[in-house]
Structure formats: structure tokens, C-alpha cells
N, C-alpha and C positions, 0 to 999 in steps of 0.2 A: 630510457623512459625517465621523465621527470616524476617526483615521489606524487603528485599529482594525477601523473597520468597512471602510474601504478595504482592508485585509490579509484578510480574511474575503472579502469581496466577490472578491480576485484568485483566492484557495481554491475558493470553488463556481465562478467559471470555469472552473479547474481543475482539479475534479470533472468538470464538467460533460461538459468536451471529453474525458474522460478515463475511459469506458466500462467497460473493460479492463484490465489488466496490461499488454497492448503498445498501446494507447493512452496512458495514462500515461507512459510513455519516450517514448512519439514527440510528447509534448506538453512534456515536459523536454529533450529536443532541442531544436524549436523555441527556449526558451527560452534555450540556451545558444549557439544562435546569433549573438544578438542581443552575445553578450558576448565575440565570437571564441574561443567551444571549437573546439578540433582534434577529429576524431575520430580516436581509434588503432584498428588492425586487429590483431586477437591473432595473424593468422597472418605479419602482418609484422614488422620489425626497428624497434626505435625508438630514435629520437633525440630525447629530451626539449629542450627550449631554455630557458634563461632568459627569464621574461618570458611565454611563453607558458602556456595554460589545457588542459586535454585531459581525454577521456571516452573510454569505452569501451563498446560495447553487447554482451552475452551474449544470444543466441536473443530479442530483440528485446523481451523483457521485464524484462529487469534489467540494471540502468546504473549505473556506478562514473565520477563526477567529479573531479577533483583539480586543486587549484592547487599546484605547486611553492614552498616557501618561502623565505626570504632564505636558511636555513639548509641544507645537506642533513639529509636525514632520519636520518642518522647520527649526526649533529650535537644533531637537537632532535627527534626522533621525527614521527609522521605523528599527526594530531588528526580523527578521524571518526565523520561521524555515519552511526549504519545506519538504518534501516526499511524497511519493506515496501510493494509494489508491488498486490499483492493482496488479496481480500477475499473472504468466502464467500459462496458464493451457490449458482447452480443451472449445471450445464453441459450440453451436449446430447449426445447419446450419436453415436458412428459411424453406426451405421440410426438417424439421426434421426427419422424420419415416419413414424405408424400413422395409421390411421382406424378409427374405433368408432363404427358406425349411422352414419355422413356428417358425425360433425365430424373433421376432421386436428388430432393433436396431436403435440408433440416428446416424445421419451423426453429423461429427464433424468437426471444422478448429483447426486450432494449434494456440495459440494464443501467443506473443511475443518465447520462449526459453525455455519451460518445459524439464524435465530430462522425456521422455516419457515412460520406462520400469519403472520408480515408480508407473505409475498408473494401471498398471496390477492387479488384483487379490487382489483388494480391495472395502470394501464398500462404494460407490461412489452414490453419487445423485444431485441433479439440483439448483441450486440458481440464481437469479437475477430479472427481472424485465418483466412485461409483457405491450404492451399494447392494450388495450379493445371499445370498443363503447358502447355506455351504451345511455336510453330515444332518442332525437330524431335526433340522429347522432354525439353527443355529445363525444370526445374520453378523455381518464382519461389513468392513467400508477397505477401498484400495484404490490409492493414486492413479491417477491413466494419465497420459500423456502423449499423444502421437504425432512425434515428431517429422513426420512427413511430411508434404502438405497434401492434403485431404478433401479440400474443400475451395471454392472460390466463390465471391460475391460479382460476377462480371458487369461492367458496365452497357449500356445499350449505350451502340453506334451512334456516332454524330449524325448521321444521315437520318434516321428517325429521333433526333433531340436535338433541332439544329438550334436552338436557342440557351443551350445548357453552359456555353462560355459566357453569354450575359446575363442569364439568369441566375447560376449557379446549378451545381448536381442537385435535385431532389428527390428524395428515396419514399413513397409510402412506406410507413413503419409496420403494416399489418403484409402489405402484397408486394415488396418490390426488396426485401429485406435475405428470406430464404437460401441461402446458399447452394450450390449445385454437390452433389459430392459422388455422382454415379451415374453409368448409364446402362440401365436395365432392360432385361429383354419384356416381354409377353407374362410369361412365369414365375419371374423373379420378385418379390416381396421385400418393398424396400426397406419397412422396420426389419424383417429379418437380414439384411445385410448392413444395413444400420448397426445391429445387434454382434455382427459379424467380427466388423472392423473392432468393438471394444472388448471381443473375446480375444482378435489378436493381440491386441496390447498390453490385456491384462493378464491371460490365459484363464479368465474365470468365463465358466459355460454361457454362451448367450442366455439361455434359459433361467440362468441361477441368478443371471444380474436383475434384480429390481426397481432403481430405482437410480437417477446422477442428478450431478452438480455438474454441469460442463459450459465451461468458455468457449466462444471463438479465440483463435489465439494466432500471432503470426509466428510465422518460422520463423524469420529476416533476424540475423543475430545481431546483434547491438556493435555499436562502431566508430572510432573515433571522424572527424570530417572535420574539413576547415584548410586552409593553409598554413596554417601551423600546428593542424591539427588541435586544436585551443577547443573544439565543439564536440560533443559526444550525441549522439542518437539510440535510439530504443524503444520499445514497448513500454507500459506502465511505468514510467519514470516518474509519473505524479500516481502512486507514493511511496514506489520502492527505494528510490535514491532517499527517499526519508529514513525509511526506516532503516534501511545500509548504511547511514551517517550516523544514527542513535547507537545502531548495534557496534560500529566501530569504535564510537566514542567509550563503553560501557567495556569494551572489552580491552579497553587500554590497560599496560599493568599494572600503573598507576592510580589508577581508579579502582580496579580490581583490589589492589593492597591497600590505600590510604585513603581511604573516603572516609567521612566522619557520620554525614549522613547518610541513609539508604540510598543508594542509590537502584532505579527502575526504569526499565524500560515495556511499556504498554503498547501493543502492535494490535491494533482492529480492525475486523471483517465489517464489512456493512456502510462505510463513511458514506461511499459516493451513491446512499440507496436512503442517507437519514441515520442511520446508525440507531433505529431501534428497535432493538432484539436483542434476544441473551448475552448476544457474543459484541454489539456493538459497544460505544462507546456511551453512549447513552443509552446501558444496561447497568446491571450491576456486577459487571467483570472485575473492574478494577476497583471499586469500594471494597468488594467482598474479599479482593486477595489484599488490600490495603488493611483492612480489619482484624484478616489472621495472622498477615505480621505482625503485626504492632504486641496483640493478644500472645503471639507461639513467642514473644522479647517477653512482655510485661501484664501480668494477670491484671492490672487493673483499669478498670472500664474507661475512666476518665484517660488515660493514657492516649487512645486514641485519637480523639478530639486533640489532644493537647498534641500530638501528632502533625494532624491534618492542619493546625492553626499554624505549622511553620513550617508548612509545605511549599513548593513550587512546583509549576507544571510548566514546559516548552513543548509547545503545541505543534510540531514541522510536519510542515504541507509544501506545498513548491507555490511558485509565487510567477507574475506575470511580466516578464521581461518587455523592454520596447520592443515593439516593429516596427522598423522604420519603414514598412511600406503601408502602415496603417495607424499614424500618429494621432489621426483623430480617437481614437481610441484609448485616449491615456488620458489624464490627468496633467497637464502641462507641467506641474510643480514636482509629480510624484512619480515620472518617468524611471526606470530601476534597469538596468543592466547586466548581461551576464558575465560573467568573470569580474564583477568586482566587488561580492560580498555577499552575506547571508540577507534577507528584506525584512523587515520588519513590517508585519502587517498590520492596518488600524482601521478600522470605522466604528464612526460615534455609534451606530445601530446596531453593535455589539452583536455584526455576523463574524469580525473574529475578537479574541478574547483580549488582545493589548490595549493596556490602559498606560496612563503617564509613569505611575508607579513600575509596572510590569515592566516596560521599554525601557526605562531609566537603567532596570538592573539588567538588560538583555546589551544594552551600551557597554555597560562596566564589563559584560564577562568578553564580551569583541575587546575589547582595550587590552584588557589586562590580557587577552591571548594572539595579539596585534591582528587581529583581522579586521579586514571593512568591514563596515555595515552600509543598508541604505532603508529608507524610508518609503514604505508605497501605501498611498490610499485610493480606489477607486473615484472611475467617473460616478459622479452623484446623479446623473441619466442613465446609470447601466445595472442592473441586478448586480448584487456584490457577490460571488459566493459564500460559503461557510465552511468550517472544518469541524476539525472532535473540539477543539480547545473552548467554546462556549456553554457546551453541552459538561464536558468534565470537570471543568472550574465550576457550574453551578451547582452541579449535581455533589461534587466532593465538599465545595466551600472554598478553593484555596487559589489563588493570587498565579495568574497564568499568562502569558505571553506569544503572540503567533508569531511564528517567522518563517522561511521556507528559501531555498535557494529560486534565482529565476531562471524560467524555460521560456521554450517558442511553443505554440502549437500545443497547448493542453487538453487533453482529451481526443487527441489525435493517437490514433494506432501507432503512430511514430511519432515519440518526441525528442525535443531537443534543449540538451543545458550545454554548462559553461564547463568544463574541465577544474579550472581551478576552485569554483565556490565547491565542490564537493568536497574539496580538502580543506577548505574556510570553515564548512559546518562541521567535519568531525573538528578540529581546532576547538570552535567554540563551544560545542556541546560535552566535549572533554571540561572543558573547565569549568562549564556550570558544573558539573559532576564534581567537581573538586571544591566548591564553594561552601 
């Protein structure tokens, strides 16, 4: 394996183990064990140390890491990278379970902007979080995961949609959505086998579980493809391969020992839903843990500000590669490729955050760590999307930059990047961390 495809190959591992939004944290945990993180508690008092690493977990889905740097943040500002946690897809409603003529299916909601005809007619199952009561009224929360497949969304026959190759798949989002996941007799109660299936996997009593957070999720493990194997495929690659690039870059040992500024990495639940809530990006997650660093370094108030005034933010989201089988679709000037470079995202309507200023230094830190870069701005007839990076720069004050490696197929159950820009972004997000 080329050091490339090793860094891709660590990615769909984790994808892999990494189902959910609160799988994802509890799998960046893991990793930061390895590197002695402290974990802080927001309802306690903190004492930062020289020398030492620490993180923070909000509602179990979004996680904020920092290393301390030679300097205080006063001194040389905090250097952070944001992205997201989550991904669209399908969620299952409170009355989970109906049955129609003896199959059991789950009610579903649509969650942010999924490509919905990719979920059709594949091996699909359930991830996320439950939570329980347990002794004497006592309530606790616990990962579920069932890695089986469980469930499918089947497509209806050509024979009764004989229009569906020129038309395209169309799914009613309220009635054609439901997944199948059982076939029951007469007697059988499908909430209560609903309830079933998430005692086996968690061993906590049907009765005692309350209340979940659960995805549709695919089984299909992530994969390299291509003839020279150059392509990778997966689940949630917009925004996991983000935050797998920030968290690589942060745990470099170089960065870990020699940084002068703070260095941070900010990982958010909520992006592809608007990101406003506690745990989103536009909340007060990251002001608040920005605040008591600066405060748990330097008692004085003004420090802070004086902080944030010589901060940086890298906003990484994934970014939209050409297709060549749908060139009307691009921007002729602003066409981006994958495997040859991190993208640089811009619109003047300031849906992402780069400006002349921001770009200039996202240039300098690709130079000085020889990597490509490239340029993309939408068609000016297309809705642009948006990321965290609009919303955090306003919301903090501070001088921010979008970029994102490019994929196929965004918000598709299955996507697809370039092999080498993943080693292009940890490269460069290492050395903004070193600036």
C-alpha cells in the first residue's frame, strides 16, 4: 500500500465503526486515548496544565479537542479546524413500528438532504443511541448498533413504474419511504418486536428503553475501486473524511509537541439539519470551550478577545468534483477534480466563508506543504450549499476559509473520493497547525 492508500484505508475503518454521529465521537475518543487526552467535564472547574492534551464531549455527539501551545492564546491566537459529525440520511420516528397485511415496517423522517432513490434495495440497518431506566428510576443512554442487515427500502418493479428510467426514481417522503424490517403473524406486535430487535443488541429490557436517536445505516463496508485502485467508496464520507483529515492532522507528533498556537479541533452534530442547537455549530459549543481556555491560561477578561482577534478557522466540508457525464452542471471556469488537491470554496453570498484574505493564506499553507490546490465556485443558477464555516466565523468574529476535498455522488448513501487528496488534506491541515 502506497502511504495514501494506508490513510484512506485508516478513513473507512473509520467510517466503518462509525455508524452515527455518536458513534463517530466514541470512535475519536478511542483514539485520543491512545495519545493521553484528558477528558474535561463542562459542569466542572478546570485546570488546564502545561504539557498536557484535553477534549470535551457535548450530548455525546460533538467533540471539541485542543492542544495548548507554547504560547498562550493571548499571545498567538487558537488555529481550528471545524467539520461535521453527521450526515443525511433516514431517522426513525418515536411509534417506530406499523404493519401493513403482515410485513412490519419503521416510520421514518428525512433527515437534512439525502439522494433518496440510493437507499433503495440495499442492506440497511439501524445505528445510534438509546435511552433506558435502569434500579430505581435511574436513566442512563447506550450505543446500539446492529450490524446485520435488518431492514430494506425495496424498490417497486419496472412493470408497475414503467416510466421510472425516464423519469427518474420518485419516493413520496411521507408513504413510499418505510422500510420493511419483519414479517409477522396475526399476534405479533410489531412495536414489540421492534423493541425486540434493540434488546438484542443492547441487552437492555425492551421495557426499560425509553426513548432513541436511530439512523438508517448501510452495512456495505467502505472500499477501495478504480483500476488502480486511485477511488475510495463509503457511507458518510461528506463529513467523516473531514473530520478523519483534522483529527490526523492534530494528532501528528509534531503538532502535538511544537505548536505555538492552540491548536483545536471542533467536530458538530446538527450541520446537514442548520446547525442550530446546543451541540450545533451555531450554538454556543465552541465560544464556550474557547472562553475557558483562554480564561483556565489567563484570568484576564480582555485576553480573550485579544485571543479570538488572531484566530483562524479551516472550515472542511467535501467539495463537488466534475462529472463528466453531467458537465452542464459545473461552472466551466471552476470545474475541480479528484485526486488533485484540497478545493477551495468561494461565493460572493457568503454561503461559505473564503474571502481574498482567507484563500490567500489557505494558498500559502498548500505551498509551503507542496500540495495542490484548486478553485471551485458554483453555478450562479444552482442553490449553493452552506457549511459550519459562515455561521462560526460570525458567530466567534474570526477570519475563516472553506475547503474540502472533492467527491462524486454527495448525499448519496454511497460516496465517492479521490485516494490521494485525503493525504493532501491531512498535509495541509498539519501545517496550518504549525503556522
Amino acid at each position: 500500500m502506497t502511504t495514501a492508500q494506508t490513510s484512506v484505508q485508516n478513513l473507512l475503518d473509520f467510517i466503518d465503526n462509525s455508524p452515527s454521529p455518536w458513534h463517530a465521537v466514541a470512535s475519536i475518543e478511542a483514539e485520543l486515548e491512545k495519545f493521553q487526552f484528558i477528558r474535561l467535564d463542562e459542569t466542572e472547574k478546570w485546570q488546564l496544565q502545561a504539557g498536557r492534551r484535553y477534549y470535551v464531549v457535548r450530548d455525546d455527539s460533538s467533540i471539541i479537542l485542543f492542544v495548548p501551545g507554547n504560547k498562550s492564546p493571548a499571545e498567538s491566537g487558537f488555529r481550528i479546524i471545524g467539520a461535521h459529525t453527521d450526515s443525511p440520511g433516514l431517522r426513525i420516528r418515536p411509534n417506530a413500528a406499523a404493519v401493513n397485511d403482515g410485513i412490519a415496517q419503521l416510520g421514518v423522517e428525512i433527515y437534512g438532504g439525502p439522494i433518496l432513490a440510493t437507499f433503495t434495495d440495499r442492506d440497511l440497518s439501524l445505528a445510534g443511541r438509546i435511552s433506558y431506566t435502569y434500579g430505581d428510576g435511574l436513566l442512563a443512554h447506550k450505543r446500539v448498533h446492529l450490524e446485520e442487515p435488518v431492514l430494506r427500502l425495496s424498490n417497486l418493479a419496472i412493470h408497475m413504474n414503467r416510466k421510472v428510467n425516464e423519469e427518474g426514481l420518485k419516493l413520496h417522503k411521507q408513504n413510499q419511504l418505510s422500510p420493511f424490517f419483519a414479517q409477522l403473524t396475526a399476534d405479533q406486535l410489531p412495536q414489540s418486536h421492534f423493541l425486540a430487535l434493540l434488546e438484542q443488541a443492547t441487552g437492555i429490557g425492551g421495557s426499560q428503553i425509553l426513548s432513541w436517536d436511530l439512523a438508517v445505516c448501510d452495512t456495505q463496508k467502505g472500499a477501495f475501486w478504480g483500476a488502480n485502485q486511485e477511488f475510495y467508496a463509503n457511507s458518510q464520507i461528506d463529513n467523516l473524511a473531514s473530520c478523519h483529515a483534522g483529527l490526523q492532522a492534530l494528532l501528528d507528533t509534531t503538532v502535538l509537541n511544537q505548536t505555538a498556537g492552540t491548536a483545536v479541533c471542533a467536530f458538530f452534530d446538527h450541520e446537514e439539519i442548520g446547525s442550530k442547537s446546543h451541540i450545533g455549530a451555531d450554538g454556543s459549543f465552541l465560544a464556550d470551550i474557547l472562553q475557558r481556555i483562554s480564561q483556565a491560561i489567563s484570568p484576564e477578561q480582555e485576553d480573550t478577545a485579544r485571543a479570538l482577534a488572531q484566530s483562524f478557522l479551516v472550515s472542511v466540508d467535501m467539495a463537488h468534483a466534475y462529472h463528466p457525464n453531467f458537465p452542464s452542471a459545473y461552472d466551466a471556469s471552476h470545474k475541480v477534480f479528484v485526486n488533485q488537491g484540497p478545493v477551495i470554496k468561494s461565493n460572493a453570498n457568503r454561503r461559505y466563508s473564503s474571502e481574498s484574505i482567507s484563500a490567500a493564506h489557505f494558498i500559502h499553507w498548500c505551498e509551503a506543504a507542496e500540495v495542490p490546490y484548486q478553485r471551485y465556485s458554483h453555478r450562479s443558477d444552482l442553490p449553493c450549499g452552506s457549511t459550519i464555516g459562515p455561521m462560526t466565523s460570525a458567530r466567534l468574529g474570526i477570519r475563516s476559509v472553506d475547503v474540502g476535498c472533492p467527491m462524486w455522488a454527495m448525499h448519496s448513501i454511497r460516496e465517492s473520493a479521490g485516494v490521494q487528496d485525503h493525504e493532501y488534506m491531512i498535509k495541509v491541515l498539519k501545517q496550518f497547525l504549525l503556522s
